[in-house]
C-alpha positions as CSV (number, residue, x, y, z in Angstrom):
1,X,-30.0,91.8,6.0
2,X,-25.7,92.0,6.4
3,X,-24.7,95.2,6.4
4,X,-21.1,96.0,5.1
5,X,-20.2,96.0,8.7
6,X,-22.1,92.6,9.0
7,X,-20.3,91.2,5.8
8,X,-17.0,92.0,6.4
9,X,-17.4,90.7,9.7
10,X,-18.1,87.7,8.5
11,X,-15.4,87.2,5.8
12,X,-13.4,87.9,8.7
13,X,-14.4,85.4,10.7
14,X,-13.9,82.6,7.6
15,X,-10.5,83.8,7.1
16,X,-9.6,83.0,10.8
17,X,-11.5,79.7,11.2
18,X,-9.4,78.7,8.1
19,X,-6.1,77.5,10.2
20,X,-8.2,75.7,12.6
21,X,-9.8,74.0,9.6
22,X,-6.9,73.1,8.5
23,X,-5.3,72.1,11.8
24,X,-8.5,69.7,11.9
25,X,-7.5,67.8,9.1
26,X,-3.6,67.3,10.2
27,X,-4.2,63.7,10.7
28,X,-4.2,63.3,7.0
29,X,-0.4,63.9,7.0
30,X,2.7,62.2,8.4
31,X,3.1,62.7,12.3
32,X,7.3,64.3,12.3
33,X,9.6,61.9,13.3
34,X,7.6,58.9,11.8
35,X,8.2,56.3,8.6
36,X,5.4,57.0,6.1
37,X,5.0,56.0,2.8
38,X,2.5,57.1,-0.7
39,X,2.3,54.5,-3.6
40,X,1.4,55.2,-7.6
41,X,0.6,51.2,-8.7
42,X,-0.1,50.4,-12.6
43,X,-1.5,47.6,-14.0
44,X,0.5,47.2,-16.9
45,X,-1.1,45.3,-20.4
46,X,0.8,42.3,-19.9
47,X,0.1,42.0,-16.7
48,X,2.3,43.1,-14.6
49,X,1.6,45.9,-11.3
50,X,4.2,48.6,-12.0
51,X,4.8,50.0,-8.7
52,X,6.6,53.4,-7.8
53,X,6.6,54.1,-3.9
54,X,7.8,57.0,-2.1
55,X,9.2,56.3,1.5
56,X,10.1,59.0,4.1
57,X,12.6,57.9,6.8
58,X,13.2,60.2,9.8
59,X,16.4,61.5,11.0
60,X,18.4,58.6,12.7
61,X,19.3,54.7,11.8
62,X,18.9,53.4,8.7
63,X,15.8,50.9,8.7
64,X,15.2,47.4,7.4
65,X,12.1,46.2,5.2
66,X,11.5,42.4,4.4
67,X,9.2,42.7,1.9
68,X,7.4,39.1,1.4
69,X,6.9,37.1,-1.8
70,X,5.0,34.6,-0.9
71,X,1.4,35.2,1.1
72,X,-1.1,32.4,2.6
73,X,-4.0,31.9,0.0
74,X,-5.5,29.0,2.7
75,X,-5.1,25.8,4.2
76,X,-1.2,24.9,3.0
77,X,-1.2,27.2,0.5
78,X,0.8,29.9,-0.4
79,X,0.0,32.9,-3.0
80,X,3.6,33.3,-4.9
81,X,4.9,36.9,-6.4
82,X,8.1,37.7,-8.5
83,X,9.9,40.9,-8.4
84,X,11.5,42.0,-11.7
85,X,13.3,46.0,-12.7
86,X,13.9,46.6,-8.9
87,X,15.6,49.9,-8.2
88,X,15.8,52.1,-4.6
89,X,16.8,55.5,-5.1
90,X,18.2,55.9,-1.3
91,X,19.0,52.5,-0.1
92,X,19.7,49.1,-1.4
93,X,17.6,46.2,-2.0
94,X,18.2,42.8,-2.8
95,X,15.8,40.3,-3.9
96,X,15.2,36.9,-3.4
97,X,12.8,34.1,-4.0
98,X,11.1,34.4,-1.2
99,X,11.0,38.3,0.1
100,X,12.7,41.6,-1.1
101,X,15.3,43.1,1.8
102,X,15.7,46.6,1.5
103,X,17.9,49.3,4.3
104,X,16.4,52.5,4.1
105,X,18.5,55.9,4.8
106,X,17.4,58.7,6.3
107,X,15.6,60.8,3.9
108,X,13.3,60.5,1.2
109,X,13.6,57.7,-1.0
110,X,11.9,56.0,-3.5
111,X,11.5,52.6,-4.4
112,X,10.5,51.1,-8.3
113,X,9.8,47.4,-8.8
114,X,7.3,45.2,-11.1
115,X,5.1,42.3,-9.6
116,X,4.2,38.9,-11.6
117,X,1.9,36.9,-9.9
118,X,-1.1,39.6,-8.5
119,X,-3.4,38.7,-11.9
120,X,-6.2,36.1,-11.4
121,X,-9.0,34.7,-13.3
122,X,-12.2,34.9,-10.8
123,X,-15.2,33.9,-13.1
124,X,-16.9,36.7,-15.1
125,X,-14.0,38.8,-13.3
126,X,-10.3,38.9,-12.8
127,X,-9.4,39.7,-9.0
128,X,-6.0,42.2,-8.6
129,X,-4.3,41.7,-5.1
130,X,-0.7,43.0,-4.1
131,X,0.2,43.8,-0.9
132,X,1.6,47.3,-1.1
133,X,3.0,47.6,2.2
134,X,4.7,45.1,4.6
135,X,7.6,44.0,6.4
136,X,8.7,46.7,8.3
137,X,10.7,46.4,11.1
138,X,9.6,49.9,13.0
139,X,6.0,51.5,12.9
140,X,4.8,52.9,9.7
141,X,2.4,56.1,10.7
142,X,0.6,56.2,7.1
143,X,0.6,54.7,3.8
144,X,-1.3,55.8,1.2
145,X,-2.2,54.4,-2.4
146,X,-2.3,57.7,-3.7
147,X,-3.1,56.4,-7.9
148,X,-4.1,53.2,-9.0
149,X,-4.4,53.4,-13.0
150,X,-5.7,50.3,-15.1
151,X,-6.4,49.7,-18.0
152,X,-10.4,48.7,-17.7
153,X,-11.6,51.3,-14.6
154,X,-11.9,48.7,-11.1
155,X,-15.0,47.1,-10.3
156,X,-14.8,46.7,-6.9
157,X,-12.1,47.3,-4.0
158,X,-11.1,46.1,-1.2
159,X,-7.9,46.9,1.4
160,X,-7.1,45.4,4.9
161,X,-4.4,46.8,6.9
162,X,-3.4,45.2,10.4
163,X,-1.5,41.5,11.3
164,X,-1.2,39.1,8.4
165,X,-4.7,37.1,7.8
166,X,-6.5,40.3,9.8
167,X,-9.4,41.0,8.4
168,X,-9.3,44.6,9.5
169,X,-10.4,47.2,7.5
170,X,-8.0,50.3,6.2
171,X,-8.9,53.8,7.4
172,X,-10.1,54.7,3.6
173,X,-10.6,53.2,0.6
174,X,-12.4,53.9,-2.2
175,X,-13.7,54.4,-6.1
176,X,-14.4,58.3,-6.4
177,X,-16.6,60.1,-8.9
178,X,-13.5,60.4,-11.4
179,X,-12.9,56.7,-11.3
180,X,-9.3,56.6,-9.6
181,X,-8.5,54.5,-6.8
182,X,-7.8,56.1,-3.5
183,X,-6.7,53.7,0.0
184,X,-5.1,55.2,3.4
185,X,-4.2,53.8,6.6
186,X,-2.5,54.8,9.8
187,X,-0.5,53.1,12.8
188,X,0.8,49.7,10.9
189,X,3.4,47.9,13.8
190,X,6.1,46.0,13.1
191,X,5.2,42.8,11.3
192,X,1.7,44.6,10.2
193,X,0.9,44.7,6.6
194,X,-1.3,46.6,4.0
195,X,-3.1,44.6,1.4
196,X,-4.9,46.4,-1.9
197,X,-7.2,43.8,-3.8
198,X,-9.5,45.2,-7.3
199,X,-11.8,43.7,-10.0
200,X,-11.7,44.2,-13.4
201,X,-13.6,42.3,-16.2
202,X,-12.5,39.1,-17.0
203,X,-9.4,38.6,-19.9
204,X,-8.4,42.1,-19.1
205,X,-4.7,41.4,-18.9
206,X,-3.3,37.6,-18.7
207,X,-3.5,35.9,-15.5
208,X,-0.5,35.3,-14.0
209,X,-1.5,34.2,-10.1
210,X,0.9,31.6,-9.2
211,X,-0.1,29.4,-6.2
212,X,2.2,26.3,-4.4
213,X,1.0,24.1,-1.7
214,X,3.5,22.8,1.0
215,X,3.5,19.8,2.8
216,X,1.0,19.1,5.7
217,X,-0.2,16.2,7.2
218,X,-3.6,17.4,7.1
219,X,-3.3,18.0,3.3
220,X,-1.3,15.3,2.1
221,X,-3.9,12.6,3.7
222,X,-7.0,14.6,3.0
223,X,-10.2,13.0,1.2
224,X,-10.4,14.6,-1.8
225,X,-13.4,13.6,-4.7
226,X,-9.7,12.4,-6.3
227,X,-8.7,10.7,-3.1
228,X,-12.3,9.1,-2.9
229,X,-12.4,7.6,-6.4
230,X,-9.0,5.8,-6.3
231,X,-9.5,4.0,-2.8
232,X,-13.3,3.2,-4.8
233,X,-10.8,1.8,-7.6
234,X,-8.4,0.3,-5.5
235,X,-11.1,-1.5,-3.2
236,X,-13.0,-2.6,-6.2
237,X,-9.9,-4.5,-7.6
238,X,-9.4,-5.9,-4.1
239,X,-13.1,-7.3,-3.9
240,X,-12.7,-8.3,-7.1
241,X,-9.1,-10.5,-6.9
242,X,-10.5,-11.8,-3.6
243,X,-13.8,-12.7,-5.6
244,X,-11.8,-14.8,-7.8
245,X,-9.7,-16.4,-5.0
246,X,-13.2,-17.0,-3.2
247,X,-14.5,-18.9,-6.3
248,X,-11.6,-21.1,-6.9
249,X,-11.5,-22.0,-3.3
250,X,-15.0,-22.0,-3.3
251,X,-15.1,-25.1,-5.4
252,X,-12.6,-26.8,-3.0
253,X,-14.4,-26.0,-0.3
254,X,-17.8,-27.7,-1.9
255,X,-15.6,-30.9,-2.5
256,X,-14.6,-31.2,1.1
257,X,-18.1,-30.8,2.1
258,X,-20.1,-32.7,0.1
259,X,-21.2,-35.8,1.0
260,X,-19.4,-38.3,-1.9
261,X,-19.9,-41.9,0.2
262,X,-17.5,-44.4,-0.1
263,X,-15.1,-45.0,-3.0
264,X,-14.5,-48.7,-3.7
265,X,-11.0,-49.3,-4.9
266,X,-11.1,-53.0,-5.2
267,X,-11.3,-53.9,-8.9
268,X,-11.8,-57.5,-10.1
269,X,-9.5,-58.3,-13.3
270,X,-10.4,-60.9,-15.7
271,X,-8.8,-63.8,-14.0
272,X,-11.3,-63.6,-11.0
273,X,-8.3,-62.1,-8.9
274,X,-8.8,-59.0,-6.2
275,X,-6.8,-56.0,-7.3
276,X,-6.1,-52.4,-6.1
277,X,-6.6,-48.9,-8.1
278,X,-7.2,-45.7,-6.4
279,X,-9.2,-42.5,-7.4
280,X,-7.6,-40.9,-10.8
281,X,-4.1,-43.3,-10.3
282,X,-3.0,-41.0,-7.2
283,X,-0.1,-42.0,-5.1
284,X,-0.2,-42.0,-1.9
285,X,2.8,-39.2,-1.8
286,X,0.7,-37.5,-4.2
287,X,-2.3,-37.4,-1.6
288,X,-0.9,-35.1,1.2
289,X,0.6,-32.6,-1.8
290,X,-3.1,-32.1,-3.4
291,X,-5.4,-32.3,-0.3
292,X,-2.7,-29.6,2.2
293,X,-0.6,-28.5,-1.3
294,X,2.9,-29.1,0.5
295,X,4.7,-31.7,0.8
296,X,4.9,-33.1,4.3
297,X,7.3,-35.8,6.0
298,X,4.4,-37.8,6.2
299,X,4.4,-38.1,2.3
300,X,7.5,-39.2,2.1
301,X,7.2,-41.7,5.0
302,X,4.2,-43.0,3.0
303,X,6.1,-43.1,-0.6
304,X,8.9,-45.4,1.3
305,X,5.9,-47.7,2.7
306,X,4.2,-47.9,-1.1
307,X,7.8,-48.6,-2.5
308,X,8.0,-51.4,0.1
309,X,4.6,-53.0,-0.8
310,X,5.2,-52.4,-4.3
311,X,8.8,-54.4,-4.3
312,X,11.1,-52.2,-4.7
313,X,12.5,-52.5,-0.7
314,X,12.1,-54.7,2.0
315,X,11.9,-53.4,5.6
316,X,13.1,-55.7,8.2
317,X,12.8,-55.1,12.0
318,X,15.4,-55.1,14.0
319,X,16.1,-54.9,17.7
320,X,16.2,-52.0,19.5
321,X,14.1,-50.3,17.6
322,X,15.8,-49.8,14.6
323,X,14.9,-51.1,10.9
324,X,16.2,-52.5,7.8
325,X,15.9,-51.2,3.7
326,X,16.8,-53.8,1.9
327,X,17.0,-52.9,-2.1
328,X,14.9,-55.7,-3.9
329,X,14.8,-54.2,-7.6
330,X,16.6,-51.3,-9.0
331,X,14.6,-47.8,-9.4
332,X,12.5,-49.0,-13.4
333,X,10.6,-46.8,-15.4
334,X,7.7,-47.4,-13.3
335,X,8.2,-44.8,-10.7
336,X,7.4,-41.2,-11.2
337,X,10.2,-39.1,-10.9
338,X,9.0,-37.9,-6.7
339,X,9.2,-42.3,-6.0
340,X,12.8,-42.4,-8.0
341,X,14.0,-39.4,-5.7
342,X,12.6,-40.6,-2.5
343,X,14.0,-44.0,-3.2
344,X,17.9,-42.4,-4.1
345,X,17.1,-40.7,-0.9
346,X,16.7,-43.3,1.0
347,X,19.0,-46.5,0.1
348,X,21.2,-44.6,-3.0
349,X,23.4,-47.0,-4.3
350,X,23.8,-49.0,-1.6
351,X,22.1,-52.8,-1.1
352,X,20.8,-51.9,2.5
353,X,20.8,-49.1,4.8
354,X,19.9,-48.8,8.6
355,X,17.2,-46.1,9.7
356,X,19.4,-45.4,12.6
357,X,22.1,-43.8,10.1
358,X,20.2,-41.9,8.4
359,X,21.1,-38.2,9.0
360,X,20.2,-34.8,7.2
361,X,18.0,-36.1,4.3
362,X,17.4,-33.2,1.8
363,X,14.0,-33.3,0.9
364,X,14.8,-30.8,-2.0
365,X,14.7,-33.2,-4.7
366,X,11.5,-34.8,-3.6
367,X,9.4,-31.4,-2.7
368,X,10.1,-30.3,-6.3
369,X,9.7,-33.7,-8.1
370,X,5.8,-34.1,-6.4
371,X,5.1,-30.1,-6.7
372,X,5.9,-30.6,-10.4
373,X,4.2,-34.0,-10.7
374,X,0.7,-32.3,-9.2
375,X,1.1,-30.1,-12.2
376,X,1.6,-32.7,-14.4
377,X,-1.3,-34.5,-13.6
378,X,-3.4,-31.8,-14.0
379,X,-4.9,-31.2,-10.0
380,X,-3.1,-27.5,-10.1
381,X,-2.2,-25.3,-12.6
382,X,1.3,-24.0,-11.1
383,X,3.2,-24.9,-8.4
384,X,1.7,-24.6,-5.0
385,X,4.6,-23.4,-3.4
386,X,5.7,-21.3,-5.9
387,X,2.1,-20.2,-6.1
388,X,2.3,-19.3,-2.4
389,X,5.7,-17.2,-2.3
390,X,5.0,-15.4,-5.9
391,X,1.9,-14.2,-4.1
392,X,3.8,-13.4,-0.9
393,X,6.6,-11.9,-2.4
394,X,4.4,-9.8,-4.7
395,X,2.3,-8.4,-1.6
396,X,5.5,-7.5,0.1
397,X,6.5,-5.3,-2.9
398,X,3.5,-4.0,-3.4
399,X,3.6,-2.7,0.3
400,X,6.6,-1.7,-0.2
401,X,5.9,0.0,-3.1
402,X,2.4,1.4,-1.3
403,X,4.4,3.1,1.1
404,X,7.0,4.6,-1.0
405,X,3.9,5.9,-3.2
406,X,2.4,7.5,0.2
407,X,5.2,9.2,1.5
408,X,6.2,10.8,-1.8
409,X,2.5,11.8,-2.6
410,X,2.3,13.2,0.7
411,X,5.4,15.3,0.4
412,X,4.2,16.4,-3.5
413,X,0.3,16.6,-3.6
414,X,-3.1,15.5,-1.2
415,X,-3.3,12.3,-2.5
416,X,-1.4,10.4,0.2
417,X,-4.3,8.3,1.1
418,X,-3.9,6.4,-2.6
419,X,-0.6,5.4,-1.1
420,X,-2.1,4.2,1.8
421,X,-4.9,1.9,-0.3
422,X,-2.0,0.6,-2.2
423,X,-0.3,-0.7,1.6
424,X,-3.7,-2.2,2.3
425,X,-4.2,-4.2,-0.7
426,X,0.1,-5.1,-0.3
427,X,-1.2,-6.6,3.2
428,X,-4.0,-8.2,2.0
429,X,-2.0,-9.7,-0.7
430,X,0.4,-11.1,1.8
431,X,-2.0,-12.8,4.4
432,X,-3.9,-14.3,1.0
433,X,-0.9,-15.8,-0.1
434,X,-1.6,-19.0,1.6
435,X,-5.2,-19.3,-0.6
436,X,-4.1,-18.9,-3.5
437,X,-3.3,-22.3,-5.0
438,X,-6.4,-23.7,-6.1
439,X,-7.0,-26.3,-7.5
440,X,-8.0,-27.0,-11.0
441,X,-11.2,-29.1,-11.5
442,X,-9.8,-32.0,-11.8
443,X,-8.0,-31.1,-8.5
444,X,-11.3,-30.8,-6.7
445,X,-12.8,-33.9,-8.1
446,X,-10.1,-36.1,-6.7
447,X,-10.2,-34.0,-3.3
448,X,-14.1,-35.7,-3.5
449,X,-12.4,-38.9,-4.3
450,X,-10.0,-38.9,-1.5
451,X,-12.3,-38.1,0.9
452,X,-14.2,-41.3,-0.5
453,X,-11.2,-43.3,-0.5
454,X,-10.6,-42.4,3.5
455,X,-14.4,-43.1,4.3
456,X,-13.5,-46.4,3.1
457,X,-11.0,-46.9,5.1
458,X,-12.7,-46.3,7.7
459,X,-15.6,-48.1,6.9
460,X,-14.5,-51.5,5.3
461,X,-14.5,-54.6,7.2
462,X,-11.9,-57.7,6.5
463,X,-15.1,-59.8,6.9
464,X,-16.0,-58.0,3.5
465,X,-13.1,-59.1,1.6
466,X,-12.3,-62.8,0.3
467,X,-9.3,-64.6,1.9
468,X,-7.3,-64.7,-0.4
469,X,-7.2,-61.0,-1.6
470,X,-6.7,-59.7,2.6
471,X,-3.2,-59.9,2.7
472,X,-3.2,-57.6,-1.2
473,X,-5.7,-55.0,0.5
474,X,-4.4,-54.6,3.5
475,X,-0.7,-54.1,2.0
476,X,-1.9,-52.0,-1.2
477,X,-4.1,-49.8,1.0
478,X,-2.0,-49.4,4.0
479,X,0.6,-46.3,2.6
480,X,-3.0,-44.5,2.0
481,X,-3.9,-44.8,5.7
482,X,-0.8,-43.8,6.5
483,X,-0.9,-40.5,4.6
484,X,-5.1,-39.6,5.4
485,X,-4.1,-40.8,9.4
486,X,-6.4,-43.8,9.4
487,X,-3.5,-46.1,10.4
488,X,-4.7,-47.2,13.3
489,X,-8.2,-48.2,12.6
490,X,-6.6,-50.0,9.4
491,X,-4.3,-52.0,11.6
492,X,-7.2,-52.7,14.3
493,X,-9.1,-54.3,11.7
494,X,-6.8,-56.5,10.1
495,X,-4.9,-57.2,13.7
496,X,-5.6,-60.8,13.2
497,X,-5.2,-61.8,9.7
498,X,-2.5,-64.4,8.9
499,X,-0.9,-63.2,5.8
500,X,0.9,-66.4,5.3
501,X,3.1,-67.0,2.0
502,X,4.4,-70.0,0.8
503,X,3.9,-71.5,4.2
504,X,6.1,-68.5,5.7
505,X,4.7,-66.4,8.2
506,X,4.3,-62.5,7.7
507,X,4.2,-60.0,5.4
508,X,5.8,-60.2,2.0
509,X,7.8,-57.2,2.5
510,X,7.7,-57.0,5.9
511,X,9.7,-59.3,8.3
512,X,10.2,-59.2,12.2
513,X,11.7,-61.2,14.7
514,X,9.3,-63.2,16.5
515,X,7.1,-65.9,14.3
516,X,4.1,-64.7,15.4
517,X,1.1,-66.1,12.8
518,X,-1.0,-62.9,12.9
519,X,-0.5,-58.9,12.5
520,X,-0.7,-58.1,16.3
521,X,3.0,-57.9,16.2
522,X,2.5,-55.8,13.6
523,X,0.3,-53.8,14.9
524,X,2.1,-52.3,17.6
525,X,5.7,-52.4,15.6
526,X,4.5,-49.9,12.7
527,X,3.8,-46.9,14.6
528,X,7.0,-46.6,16.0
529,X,8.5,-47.6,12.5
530,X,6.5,-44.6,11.0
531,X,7.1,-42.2,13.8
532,X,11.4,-42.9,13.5
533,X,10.7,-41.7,9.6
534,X,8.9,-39.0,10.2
535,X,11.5,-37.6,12.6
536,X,14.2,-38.6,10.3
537,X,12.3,-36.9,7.2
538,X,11.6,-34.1,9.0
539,X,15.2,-33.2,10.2
């Protein structure tokens, strides 16, 4: 039992342990000499943090404080915050779009500013973050979030103190028993920063988080459920244009394979008398344009033979190597337009003309008469050519176009790889070019029928054909060997007739120098003849 003694010893001894109570508890307030600082935040009705903060500078230099406006939220991604009403009672600040600079005096001063941007929507919840302290450019000994007042009472807190992206706790932070907010920290170095984040129920106050990505590499050509379902679009068009190309060419491809025999030319008219008609009226120029779809010298060299045959020139040999046109009968309506141009071509308006002087025949003329007369008759629905470079030209703009796309999604969103699908299909475009001018179906059949026409070519014997109709077969047939290369055989096998007419040796439209009765001569002229035109096309 205390005595009086015993209890006024006692209140005694409290009384004295009170200082070193105290002194126990010292840490809680600013260490002299040292930058400190206590916040009051409000979460205003509209929104906005209303933010009062008190900052104690010690004796000395003035100090500088960048506060920052723009915080990482994640990968190339930045959390953005506006400053509005900002006064410093005790300094200056200034801010900008992207931090707030303040120089602090000596002394107590105290800084007021609103922030737009800390509100967002989180759910059931909306999530509060500001960070309340940051920037400095000397240590900070304490901060402390002394009231934080709201108008729904916080759900949940959280506050991290240390290096940016830290995830280091503060020294205290909590909810107490009254419902205010309390957070404190200590020691924050240069470049440190204090970060206060709350929950409130959801459509508290408007959300008003602002967030911006930046350009990355990583970002910009990222695969994104976006990213994925345009290069799904953007292959299933390409699978589905090279579908259609695959079907049209399919069907050529089916009439070069197929097995279609021999096609007999060789018509009987009504007089008993041996005469020539090819598959669907083609012309031997015609052939090369509808079975390669360009026109080659070769065409040309076999138009000039046909026009020959057909009367409209005579070719005589010459020594030396050197030949003869001779215009028999003026251009009729008889020709297609391609056989009128290759014949102005060749002799113009003059009565002869020497292969030796011809130079720098344009083939202009000719290429677009035949490309428009395959159109005409039907074997392809444009212009191969045109066909070719429309397709060409479009895949070149569409890569360029692909890759204009990519670089300015990468720089603006994470979509780059679109731009990138684009470029592929541009390419594929361009290196399909050359397939696309199919053929129309009447263009395949008379691929079929050309292939029959060369098998027999190769096949017929002059043993086959009646006397009097060898000199008309060989002649008629011999500007189709020329153009499906089966001169050789063609000449081999008629190397000995004797085309003779009216008791004159040689070929009606053909003449050389010796008086030989059979085609050997011929034979080993002709190739040379053809080869001197080619060259002579070609350049």
């Amino acid at each position: 039992m205390l005595t009086k003694w015993g209890l006024t010893a006692a209140l005694v001894g409290l009384l004295v342990g009170a200082p070193a109570a105290a002194a126990q508890e010292q840490p809680v307030d600013s260490l002299p000499g040292a930058v400190s600082s206590t916040l009051h935040l409000k979460l205003e009705r509209d929104g906005l943090v209303s933010v009062t903060e008190q900052i104690t500078v010690p004796p000395g230099q003035p100090i500088e404080r960048d506060m920052p406006l723009r915080q990482s939220a994640g990968a190339d991604t930045d959390r953005v915050f506006t400053i509005s009403a900002a006064t410093l009672d005790g300094g200056t600040v200034q801010v900008g779009a992207d931090k707030v600079h303040m120089t602090l005096q000596p002394g107590v001063s105290t800084l007021k500013y609103a922030v737009s941007g800390a509100v967002a929507d989180a759910g059931d919840l909306q999530e509060v973050q500001w960070q309340v302290s940051g920037g400095w450019s000397v240590p900070v000994d304490r901060v402390e979030v002394a009231s934080l007042l709201s108008p729904k009472v916080p759900q949940d807190i959280m506050c991290l103190a240390g290096p940016a992206g830290s995830e280091k706790r503060c020294a205290r932070f909590e909810i107490t028993h009254t419902q205010a907010v309390h957070a404190l920290t200590y020691g924050l170095r240069p470049g440190d920063r204090m970060d206060i984040t709350f929950k409130i129920p959801a459509g508290t106050v408007p959300a008003n988080a602002v967030t911006e990505e930046y350009f990355s590499l990583a970002r910009a050509f990222s695969l994104t459920p976006a990213t994925a379902a345009g290069l799904v679009g953007i292959g299933l068009l390409l699978i589905g244009g090279l579908g259609l190309v695959w079907y049209a060419r399919g069907r050529d491809e089916r009439a070069f394979a197929e097995d279609v025999g021999r096609v007999e030319v060789l018509m009987t008219d009504s007089r008993g008398a041996i005469t020539f008609a090819s598959p669907d009226g083609v012309l031997p120029g015609q052939i090369g344009a509808v079975i390669d779809e360009r026109v080659d010298p070769v065409d040309v060299t076999a138009t000039i033979i046909d026009l020959a045959v057909r009367n409209y020139l005579w070719i005589e040999e010459l020594p030396g190597q050197d030949w003869r046109f001779v215009r028999l009968n003026p251009a009729d309506e008889s020709l297609r337009p391609f056989e009128r141009a290759v014949y102005e071509l060749l002799i113009g308006e003059s009565a002869e003309v020497r292969l030796s002087q011809l130079r720098g025949l344009d083939l202009k003329r000719v290429r677009d008469a035949l490309y428009a007369e395959v159109v005409d008759k039907e074997w392809f629905a444009r212009r191969p050519d045109a066909d070719r470079n429309r397709f060409w030209w479009i895949g070149i703009g569409v890569t360029v176009g692909g890759a204009a796309l990519t670089a300015a999604l990468a720089l603006t969103s994470s979509l780059a790889l679109l731009g990138i699908g684009v470029v592929l299909g541009g390419i594929a475009m361009m290196f399909s070019a050359r397939l696309m001018p199919a053929r129309t179906r009447r263009g395949s059949a008379l691929v079929a029928q050309v292939r029959g026409l060369r098998s027999y070519l190769h096949e017929v014997s002059v043993d086959s054909l009646p006397a009097t109709d060898r000199e008309t077969v060989f002649s008629r047939s011999l500007p189709y060997a020329v153009v499906l290369d089966e001169t050789d055989r063609w000449l081999g096998e008629f190397a000995e007739l004797d085309p003779a007419s009216d008791g004159a040796a040689g070929l009606y439209w053909y003449s050389s120098p010796d008086s030989a009765t059979n085609l050997r001569r011929f034979r080993a002229a002709f190739p040379a003849l053809l080869s001197k035109l080619n060259e002579t096309v070609k350049h």
